[in-house]
N, C-alpha and C positions, 0 to 999 in steps of 0.2 A: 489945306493943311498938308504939310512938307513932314514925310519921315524922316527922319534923323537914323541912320546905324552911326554904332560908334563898336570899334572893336578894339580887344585889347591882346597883347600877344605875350609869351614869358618865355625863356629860351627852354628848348626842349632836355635839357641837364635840369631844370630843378624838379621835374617831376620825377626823373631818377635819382635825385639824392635822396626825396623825400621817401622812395621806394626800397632805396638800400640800407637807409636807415637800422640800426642796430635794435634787434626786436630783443625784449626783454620771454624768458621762456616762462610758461605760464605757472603761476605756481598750484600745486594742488590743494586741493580744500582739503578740510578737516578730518572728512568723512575716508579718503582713499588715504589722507594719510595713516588716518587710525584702523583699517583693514591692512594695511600694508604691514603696519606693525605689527599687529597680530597675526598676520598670516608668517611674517618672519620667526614668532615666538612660537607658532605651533613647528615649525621644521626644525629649530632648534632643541626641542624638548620631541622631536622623533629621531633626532642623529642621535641623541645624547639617549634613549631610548634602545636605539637598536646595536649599538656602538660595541657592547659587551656581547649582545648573539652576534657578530659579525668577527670579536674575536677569540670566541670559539671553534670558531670552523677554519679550517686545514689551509697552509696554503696554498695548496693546489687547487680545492674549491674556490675561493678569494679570488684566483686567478682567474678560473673559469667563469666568472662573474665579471671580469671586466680590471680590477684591481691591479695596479701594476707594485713591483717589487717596493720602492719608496712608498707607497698607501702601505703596504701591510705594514712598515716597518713602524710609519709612524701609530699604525693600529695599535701595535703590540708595544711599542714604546710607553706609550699615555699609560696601560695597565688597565683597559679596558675590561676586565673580567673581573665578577661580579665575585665576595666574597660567599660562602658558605658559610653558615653558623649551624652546626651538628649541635642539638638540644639534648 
């Protein structure tokens, strides 16, 4: 008995097309997306938390801290500072 090969050849571009292929980006599951959200809604309700102490303080301090000229403006713009109700 007589082996037979038999071989087959394909030009060497379709295995790079098939490699450049436009990959779809993965989407996230449920779970990262629902942390993600919630991680967003705790930073949200901590700016909107510290926003009024921050427009208290001077602005030289402000400065001192990193805040450039346009930050305080828009600080003190918003109205940032918490009312006082004297009983």
């Amino acid at each position: 008995m007589r082996a037979i090969m038999a071989t087959t050849t394909t030009p060497a571009s379709f295995a790079a097309d098939t490699v450049r292929g436009e990959a779809t980006p993965a989407k996230q599951g449920f779970f990262a997306r629902f942390f993600e959200s919630l991680i967003q809604a705790r930073i949200q309700r901590a700016e909107r938390e510290i926003q009024p102490y921050l427009a208290k303080m001077s602005d030289d301090r402000l400065k001192d801290l990193g805040f450039t000229s346009s930050d305080i403006e828009k600080l003190r713009e918003r109205h940032y500072v918490q009312a006082v109700y004297w009983s």
